[in-house]
C-alpha positions in Angstrom: -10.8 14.5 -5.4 -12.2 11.4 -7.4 -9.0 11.2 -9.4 -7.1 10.8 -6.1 -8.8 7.8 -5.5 -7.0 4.3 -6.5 -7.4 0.9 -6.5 -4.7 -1.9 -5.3 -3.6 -4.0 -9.1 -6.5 -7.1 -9.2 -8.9 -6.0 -7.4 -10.4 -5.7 -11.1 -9.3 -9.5 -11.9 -10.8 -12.4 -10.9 -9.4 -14.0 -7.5 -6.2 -15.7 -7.9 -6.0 -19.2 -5.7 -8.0 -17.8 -3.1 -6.6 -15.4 -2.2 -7.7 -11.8 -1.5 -4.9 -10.1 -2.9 -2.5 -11.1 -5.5 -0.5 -10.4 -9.0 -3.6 -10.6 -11.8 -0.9 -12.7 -13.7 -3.4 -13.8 -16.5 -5.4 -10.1 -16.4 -2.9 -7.4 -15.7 -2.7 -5.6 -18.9 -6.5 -6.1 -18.8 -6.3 -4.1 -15.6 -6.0 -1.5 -17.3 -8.1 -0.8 -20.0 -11.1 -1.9 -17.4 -9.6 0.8 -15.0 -9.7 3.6 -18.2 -13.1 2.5 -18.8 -14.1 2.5 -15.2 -12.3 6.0 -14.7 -9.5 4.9 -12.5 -7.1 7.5 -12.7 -4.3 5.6 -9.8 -3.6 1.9 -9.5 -0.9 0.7 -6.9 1.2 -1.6 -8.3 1.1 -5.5 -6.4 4.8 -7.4 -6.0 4.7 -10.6 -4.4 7.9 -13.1 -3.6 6.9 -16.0 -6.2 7.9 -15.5 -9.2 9.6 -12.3 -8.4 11.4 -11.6 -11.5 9.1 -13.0 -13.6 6.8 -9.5 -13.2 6.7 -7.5 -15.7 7.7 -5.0 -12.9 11.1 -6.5 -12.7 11.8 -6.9 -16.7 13.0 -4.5 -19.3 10.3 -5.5 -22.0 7.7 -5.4 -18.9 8.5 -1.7 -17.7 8.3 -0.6 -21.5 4.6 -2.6 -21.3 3.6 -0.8 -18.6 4.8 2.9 -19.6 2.9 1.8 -22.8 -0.5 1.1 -21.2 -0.1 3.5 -18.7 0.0 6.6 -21.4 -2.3 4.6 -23.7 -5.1 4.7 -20.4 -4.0 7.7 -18.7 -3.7 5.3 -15.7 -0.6 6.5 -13.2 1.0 4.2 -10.5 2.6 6.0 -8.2 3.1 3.0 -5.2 3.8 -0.4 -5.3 2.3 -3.1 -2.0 5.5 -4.8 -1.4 4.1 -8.1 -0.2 6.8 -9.9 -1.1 8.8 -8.1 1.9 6.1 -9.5 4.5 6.4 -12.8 2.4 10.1 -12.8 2.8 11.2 -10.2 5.4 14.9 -9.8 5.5 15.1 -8.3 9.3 14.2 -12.4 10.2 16.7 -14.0 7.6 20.0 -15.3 8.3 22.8 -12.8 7.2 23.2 -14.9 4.0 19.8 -14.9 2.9 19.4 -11.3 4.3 22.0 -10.2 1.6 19.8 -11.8 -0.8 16.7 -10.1 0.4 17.9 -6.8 0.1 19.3 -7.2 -3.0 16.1 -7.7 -4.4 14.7 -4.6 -2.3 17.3 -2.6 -4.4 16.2 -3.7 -7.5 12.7 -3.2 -6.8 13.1 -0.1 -6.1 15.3 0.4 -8.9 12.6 -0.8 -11.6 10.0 1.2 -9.5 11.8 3.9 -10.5 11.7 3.3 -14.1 7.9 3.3 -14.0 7.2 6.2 -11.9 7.0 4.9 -8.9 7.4 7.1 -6.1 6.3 5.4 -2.8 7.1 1.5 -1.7 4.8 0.0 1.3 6.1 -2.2 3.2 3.8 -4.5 5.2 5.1 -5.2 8.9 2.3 -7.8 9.5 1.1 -11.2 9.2 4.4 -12.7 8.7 6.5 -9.7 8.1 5.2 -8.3 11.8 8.5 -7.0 13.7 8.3 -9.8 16.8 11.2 -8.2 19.2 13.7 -5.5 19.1 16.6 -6.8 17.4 14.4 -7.6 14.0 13.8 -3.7 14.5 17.0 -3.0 14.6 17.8 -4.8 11.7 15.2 -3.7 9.6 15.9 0.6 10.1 19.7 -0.3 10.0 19.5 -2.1 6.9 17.5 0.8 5.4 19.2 3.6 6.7 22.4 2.1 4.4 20.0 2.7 1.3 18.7 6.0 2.1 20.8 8.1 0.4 20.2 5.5 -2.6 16.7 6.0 -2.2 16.2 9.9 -2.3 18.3 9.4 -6.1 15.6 7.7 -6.8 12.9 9.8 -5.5 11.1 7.0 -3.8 10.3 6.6 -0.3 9.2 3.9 1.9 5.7 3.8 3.6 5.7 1.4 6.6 2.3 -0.6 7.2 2.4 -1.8 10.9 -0.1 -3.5 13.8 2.1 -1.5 16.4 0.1 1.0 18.6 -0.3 4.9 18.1 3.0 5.7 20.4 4.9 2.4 19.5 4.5 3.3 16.0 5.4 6.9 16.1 9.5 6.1 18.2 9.4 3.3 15.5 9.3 5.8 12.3 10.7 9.1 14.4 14.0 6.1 14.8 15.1 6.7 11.2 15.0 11.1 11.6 14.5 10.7 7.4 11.7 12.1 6.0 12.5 9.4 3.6 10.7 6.7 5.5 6.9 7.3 6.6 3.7 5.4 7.3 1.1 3.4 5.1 -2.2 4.0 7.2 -4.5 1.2 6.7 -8.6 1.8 8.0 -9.4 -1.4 8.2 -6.0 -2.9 9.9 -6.4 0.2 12.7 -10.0 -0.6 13.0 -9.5 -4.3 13.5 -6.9 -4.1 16.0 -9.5 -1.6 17.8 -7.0 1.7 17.4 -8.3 5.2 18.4 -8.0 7.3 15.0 -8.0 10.3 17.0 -5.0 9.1 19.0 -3.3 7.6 15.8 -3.2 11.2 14.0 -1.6 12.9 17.0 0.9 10.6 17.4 2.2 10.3 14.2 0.3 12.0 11.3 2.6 14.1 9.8 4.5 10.9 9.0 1.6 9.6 6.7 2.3 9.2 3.0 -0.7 7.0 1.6 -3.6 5.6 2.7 -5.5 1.9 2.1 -9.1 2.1 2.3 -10.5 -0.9 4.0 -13.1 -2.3 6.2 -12.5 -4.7 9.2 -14.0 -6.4 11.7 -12.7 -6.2 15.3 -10.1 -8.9 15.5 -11.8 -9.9 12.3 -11.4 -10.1 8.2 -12.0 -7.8 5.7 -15.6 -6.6 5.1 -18.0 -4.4 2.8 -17.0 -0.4 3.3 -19.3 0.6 6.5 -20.0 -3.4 7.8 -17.3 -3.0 9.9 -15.3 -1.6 12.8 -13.9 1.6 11.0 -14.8 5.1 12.1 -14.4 6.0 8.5 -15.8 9.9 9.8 -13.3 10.2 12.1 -10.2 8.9 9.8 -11.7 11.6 7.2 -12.1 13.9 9.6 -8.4 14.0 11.1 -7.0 13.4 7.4 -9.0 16.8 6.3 -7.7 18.6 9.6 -3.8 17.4 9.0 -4.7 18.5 5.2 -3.7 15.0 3.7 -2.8 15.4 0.5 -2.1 11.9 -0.5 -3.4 9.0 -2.7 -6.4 7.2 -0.8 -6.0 3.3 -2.5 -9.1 0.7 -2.4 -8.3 -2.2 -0.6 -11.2 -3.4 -0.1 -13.2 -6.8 0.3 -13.4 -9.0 -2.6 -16.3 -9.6 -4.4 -18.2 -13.3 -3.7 -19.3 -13.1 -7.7 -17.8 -12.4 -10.8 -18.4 -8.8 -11.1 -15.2 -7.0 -9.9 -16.0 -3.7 -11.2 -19.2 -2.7 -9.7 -18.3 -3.1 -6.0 -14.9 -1.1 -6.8 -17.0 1.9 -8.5 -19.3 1.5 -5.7 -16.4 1.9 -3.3 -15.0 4.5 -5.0 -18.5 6.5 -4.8 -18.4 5.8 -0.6 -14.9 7.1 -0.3 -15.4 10.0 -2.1 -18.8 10.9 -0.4 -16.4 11.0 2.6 -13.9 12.6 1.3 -16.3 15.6 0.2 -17.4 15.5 3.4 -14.2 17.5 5.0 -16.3 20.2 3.8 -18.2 20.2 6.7 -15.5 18.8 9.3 
């Protein structure tokens, strides 16, 4: 079980400008040696708008990097945080700009595909949260035309959302492609003071990864166990729809330079938890 247990790319790097998540520019190759060393078997790959085709992700010589590193540190990716679809979501651009957009979502998925990965979340909060029913509309219309395109590729797209248990399940059951599923974020569900109980029977079967987090309610990220997630619950209904997915550390960010030890210490939590399903 402990090898199913990833991390999001820099939460092993110093913070960049602040802020809790972003490309490691100056430390992702580093990444990876510290995750081999660590004993980080999965690390999701992170994609944000700036500088979009500057990551390595998106470059020839960058893909051949990473397939190198990868084998050299047995370290897989098999996802990829799309932030730069909440940072620039195409089902609120102008038709123009929307042609644009989705270009780029093709050729991210394309250069996914080169390195292996096989699931795409994309986040539909903070700014990339769906605000009325024609942005819905154009988002699962807009990716319905690349579905076939997609399942070439092998690659599927996970949808992180704030909408409720039932609004979310008609949202995903909309596309009727096994293609498109659900991201399930702890700490988002637990912030926004969801029932994981309720969550699971609405839409469980839909559930392709997983981002191990801690929230408040209505609040930030926190420590694993300092806030509002029933984290025995989650594992329990995970273990009883027999989840067999990649559980990824999202988790708080260190307030001091060592980046390691709280992610090992995660890890050590979520895998306590995880063990627990034995007794479920």
């Amino acid at each position: 079980m402990k090898d199913k247990i990833g991390f999001i790319q820099g939460r092993l790097s110093p913070i960049v400008n602040g802020m809790i998540q972003a490309f490691p520019w100056d430390n992702w190759q580093q990444e990876f040696f510290d995750a081999h060393s660590l004993d980080f078997k999965l690390m999701e790959w992170t994609l944000d708008q700036n500088k979009l085709y500057k990551n390595p992700l998106m470059l020839p010589e960058g893909q051949k990097a990473i397939k190198s590193l990868s084998q050299k540190f047995s370290l897989t990716i098999p996802s990829l945080t799309g932030d730069c679809f909440m940072q620039a979501p195409f089902w609120k651009a102008s038709k123009i700009l929307r042609f644009e957009l989705l270009n780029d979502f093709r050729n991210i998925t394309q250069a996914s595909k080169e390195i292996g990965i096989s699931i795409i979340v994309i986040p539909l909060v903070d700014n990339g949260k769906l605000e009325n029913k024609e942005q819905e509309d154009i988002l699962i219309n807009s990716l319905m035309d690349y579905s076939e395109f997609l399942k070439k590729l092998n690659i599927r797209i996970a949808f992180e959302s704030d909408y409720g248990p039932h609004e979310l399940a008609t949202f995903i059951e909309r596309f009727g492609d096994e293609t498109f599923g659900i991201n399930y974020d702890i700490g988002n569900s637990a912030a926004l003071g969801y029932d994981p109980k309720e969550e699971f029977d609405s839409y469980c079967e839909y559930i392709l990864n997983v981002h191990i987090k801690d929230r408040k309610l209505h609040g930030t990220t926190v420590p694993l166990g300092a806030g509002s997630a029933n984290f025995l619950e989650v594992f329990r209904c995970l273990s009883k729809m027999k989840y067999d997915g990649n559980y990824i550390l999202q988790t708080a960010r260190s307030d001091t330079s060592d980046h390691h030890s709280p992610l090992v210490s995660y890890r050590e939590i979520a895998l306590e938890w995880l063990l627990m399903k034995n007794y479920y």
